[in-house]
N, C-alpha and C positions, 0 to 999 in steps of 0.2 A: 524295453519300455521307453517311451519316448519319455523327452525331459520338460518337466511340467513346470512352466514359469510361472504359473498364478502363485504356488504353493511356495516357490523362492522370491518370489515378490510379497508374498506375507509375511513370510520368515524376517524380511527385510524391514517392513514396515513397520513392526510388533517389536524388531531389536531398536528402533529408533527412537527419540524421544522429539527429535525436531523433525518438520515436515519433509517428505522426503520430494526433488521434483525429476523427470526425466534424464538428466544431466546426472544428479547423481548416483542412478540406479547402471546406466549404463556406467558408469566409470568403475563400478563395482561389478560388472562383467567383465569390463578389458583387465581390470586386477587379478581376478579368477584367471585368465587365460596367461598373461605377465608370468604368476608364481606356475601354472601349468608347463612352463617350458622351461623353468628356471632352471639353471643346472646343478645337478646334487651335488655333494661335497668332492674335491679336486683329488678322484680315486685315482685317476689315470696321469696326473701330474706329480704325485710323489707320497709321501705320507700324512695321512688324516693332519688336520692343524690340531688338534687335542693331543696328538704325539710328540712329546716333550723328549731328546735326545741328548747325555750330558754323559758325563765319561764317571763311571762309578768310583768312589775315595777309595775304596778296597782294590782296586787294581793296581796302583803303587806299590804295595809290600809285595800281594802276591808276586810280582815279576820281579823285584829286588830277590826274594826267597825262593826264582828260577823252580816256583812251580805252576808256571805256564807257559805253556810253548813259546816259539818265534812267532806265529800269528797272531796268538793270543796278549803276548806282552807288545807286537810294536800296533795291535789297533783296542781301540777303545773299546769297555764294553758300553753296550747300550740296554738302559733300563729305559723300559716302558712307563711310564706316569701314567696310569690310567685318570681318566678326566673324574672331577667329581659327579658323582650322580643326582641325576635331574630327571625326573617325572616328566616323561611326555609320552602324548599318547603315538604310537606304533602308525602310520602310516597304512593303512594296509589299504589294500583292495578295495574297490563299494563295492557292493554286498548288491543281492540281487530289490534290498529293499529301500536302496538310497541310490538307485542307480538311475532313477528318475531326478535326482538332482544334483547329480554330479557328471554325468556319462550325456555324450551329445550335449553339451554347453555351445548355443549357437556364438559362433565369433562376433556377429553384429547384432546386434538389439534395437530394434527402430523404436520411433516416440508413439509411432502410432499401436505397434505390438503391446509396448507399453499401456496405452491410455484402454486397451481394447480389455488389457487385464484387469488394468482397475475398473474397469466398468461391471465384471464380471465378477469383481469381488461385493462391491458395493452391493448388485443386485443382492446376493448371497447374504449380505450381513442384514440386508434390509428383509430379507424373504425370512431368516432365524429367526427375527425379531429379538433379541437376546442381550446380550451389552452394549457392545460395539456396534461404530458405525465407520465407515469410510465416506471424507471429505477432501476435498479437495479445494485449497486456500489461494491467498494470491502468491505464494513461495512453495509451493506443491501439496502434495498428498501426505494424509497422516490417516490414525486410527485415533478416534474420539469412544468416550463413552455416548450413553445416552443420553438424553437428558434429564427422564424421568428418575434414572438415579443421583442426580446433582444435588439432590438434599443430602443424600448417605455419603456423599463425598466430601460437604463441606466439613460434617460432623467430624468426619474422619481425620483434616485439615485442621479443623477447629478454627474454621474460617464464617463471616458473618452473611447473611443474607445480600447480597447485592443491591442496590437501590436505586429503582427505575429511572430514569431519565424523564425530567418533567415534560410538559407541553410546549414552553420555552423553549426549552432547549434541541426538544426534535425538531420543532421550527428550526434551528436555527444550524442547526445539523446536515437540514435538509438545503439549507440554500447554500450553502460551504460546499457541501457534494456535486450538486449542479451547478453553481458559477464559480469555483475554485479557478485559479486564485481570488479571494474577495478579501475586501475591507472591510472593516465593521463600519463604517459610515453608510458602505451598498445594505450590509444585513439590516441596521436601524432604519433605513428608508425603504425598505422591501418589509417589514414586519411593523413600525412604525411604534417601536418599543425602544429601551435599550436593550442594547444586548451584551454587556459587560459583564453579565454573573452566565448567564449561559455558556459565551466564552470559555471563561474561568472554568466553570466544570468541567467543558471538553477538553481542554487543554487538562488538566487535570487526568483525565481518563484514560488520555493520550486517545485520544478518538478524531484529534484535530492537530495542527500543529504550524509552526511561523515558518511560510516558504519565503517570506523574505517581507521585501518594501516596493509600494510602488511607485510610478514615476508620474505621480501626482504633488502640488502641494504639498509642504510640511510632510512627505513620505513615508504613509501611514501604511501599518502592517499590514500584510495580506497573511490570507489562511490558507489552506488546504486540508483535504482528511488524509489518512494514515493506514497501512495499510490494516490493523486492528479494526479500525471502521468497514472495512472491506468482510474482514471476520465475523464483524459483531451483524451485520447486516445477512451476510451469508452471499457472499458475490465474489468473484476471481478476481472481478477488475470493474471499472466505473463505467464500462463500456456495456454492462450487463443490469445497469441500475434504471428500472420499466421509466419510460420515453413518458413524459406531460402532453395528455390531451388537452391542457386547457390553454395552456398560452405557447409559443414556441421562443427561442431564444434572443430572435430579434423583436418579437414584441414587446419582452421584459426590456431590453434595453432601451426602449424607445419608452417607454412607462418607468423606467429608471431616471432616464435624462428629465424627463418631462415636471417627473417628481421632486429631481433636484433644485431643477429653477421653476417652482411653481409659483403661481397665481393667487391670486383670492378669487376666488370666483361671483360674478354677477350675480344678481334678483335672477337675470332671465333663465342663466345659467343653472341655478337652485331650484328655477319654476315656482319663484314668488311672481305675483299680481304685480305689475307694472305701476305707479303712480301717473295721475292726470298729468298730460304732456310731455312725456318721460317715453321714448322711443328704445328701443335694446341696445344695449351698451355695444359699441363695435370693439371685435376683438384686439391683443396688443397688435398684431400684425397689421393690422387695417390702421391702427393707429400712428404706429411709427414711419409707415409709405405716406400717411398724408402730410404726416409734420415733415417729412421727406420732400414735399413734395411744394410746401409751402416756403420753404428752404432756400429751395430751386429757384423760386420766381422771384423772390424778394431779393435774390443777386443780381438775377438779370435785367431787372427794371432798371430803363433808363433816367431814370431821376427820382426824385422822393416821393413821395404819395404823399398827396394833400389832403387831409380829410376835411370833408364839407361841412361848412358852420352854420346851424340853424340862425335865419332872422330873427332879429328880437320881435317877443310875442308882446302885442301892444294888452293889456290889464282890460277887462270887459269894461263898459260904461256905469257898469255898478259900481265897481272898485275906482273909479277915477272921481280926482278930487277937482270940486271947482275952483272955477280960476278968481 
């Protein structure tokens, strides 16, 4: 009977209580092969180490009272000490019905033999429909219950209802996960809220967490998610978290900066009605090239500019007093 790794990759899975990943499934093969070759107790080097050899108190007299021979009196006797007794189970043979999981243990185990088994367990618990299910985390594979029995497990725990995560906060969840590392100054200007209690929760939930400071200003924290966020979402890695058709990452940055140092914006801009004699406001940039540009000239002028004085305007003949 060939040796069936699905059924010893269960055995594995179901004795563990943390996720189990590639790395350590294989290391618990090369173990199996290790104690396979081990060599049994030192039969052929001398006698068992549980054989305790000490010369008996009773052999003194007898040889003083020359009732034992010359070989008997010039060597010692040896009394056996048998070891104390200990319950173990017998070693024996596999048996023709454990011979699928002990007998042909392949020496090498690949990642991919691996992944190919848990796939095929996973179909399997998913096709029972039953308790269990197999997932696989960002620190490996584990056996989960369902979820529709997650009521009958908290009663069991005597644990409280869980309590959803506001709208807030998935906002804000959501922009940690896609531009991690971030600030809460980027999250407040990207949501246009605060975001100091949503924080709070997450870091609370451990859904989030302080990867450090950045090298901006007053070096205000950044965030990142965890890998629990990884869990809670149901994703291996953040590389698996579905791609935004609406904006891509250089345009939020560019609607980031822009945000930062914004404007007020114009009548024309709003698409109010202009007022009588009031042309469209020219943007900053048009703005600051002409004051640029007025700058310019007013250095290079060779001499002052003179501005030109109206003639005094003589008073009509009505307003003029006679002489």
């Amino acid at each position: 009977m060939a040796f069936n790794l699905q059924k010893v990759i269960k055995a594995l899975l179901f004795s563990s209580s943390q996720p189990l990943s590639t790395k350590d499934i294989q290391a618990a093969f090369a173990r199996f092969h290790e104690q396979a070759t081990f060599p049994t107790i030192l039969e052929e080097e001398g006698a068992p180490a549980s054989v305790a050899a000490e010369v008996s108190p009773e052999s003194a007299p007898l040889a003083a009272a020359g009732e034992l021979s010359e070989a008997s009196a010039t060597e010692p006797v040896v009394n056996v000490v048998a070891p104390p007794e200990v319950a173990e189970v017998p070693l024996a043979a596999p048996t023709e019905t454990d011979a699928e999981l002990y007998q042909d243990v392949p020496s090498l185990i690949t990642a991919t033999q691996i992944r190919e088994a848990m796939t095929v367990l996973a179909a399997e618990f998913r096709a029972a429909n039953d308790i269990y299910l197999l997932i696989e985390g960002p620190n490996g594979f584990r056996v989960v219950t369902h979820p529709k029995f997650a009521r009958w497990i908290r009663i069991l725990r005597d644990e409280p209802t869980p309590v959803k995560l506001s709208q807030s906060a998935l906002e804000t969840l959501a922009i940690i996960a896609y531009r991690q590392p971030v600030t809460r100054t980027e999250i407040e200007t990207i949501r246009g809220v605060s975001a100091e209690a949503g924080l709070n929760k997450l870091l609370e939930r451990e859904l989030v967490y302080i990867v450090g400071r950045a090298d901006l200003p007053g070096r205000p924290l950044q965030y990142g998610s965890t890998d629990k966020f990884l869990d809670f979402v149901g994703v291996k890695s953040l590389v698996e978290l579905p791609a935004s058709d609406v904006l891509s990452p250089r345009q939020i940055d560019e609607w980031l900066k822009n945000a930062i140092h914004a404007r007020p914006p114009s009548d024309a801009e709003m698409g109010l009605p202009l007022e009588e004699g009031e042309g469209p406001s020219p943007n900053r940039e048009q703005v600051e090239v002409e004051h640029h540009h007025a700058a310019a000239s007013t250095e290079t002028a060779t001499g002052p500019v003179e501005t030109p004085t109206e003639p005094a305007r003589e008073p009509p003949p009505s307003e003029q007093t006679p002489a």
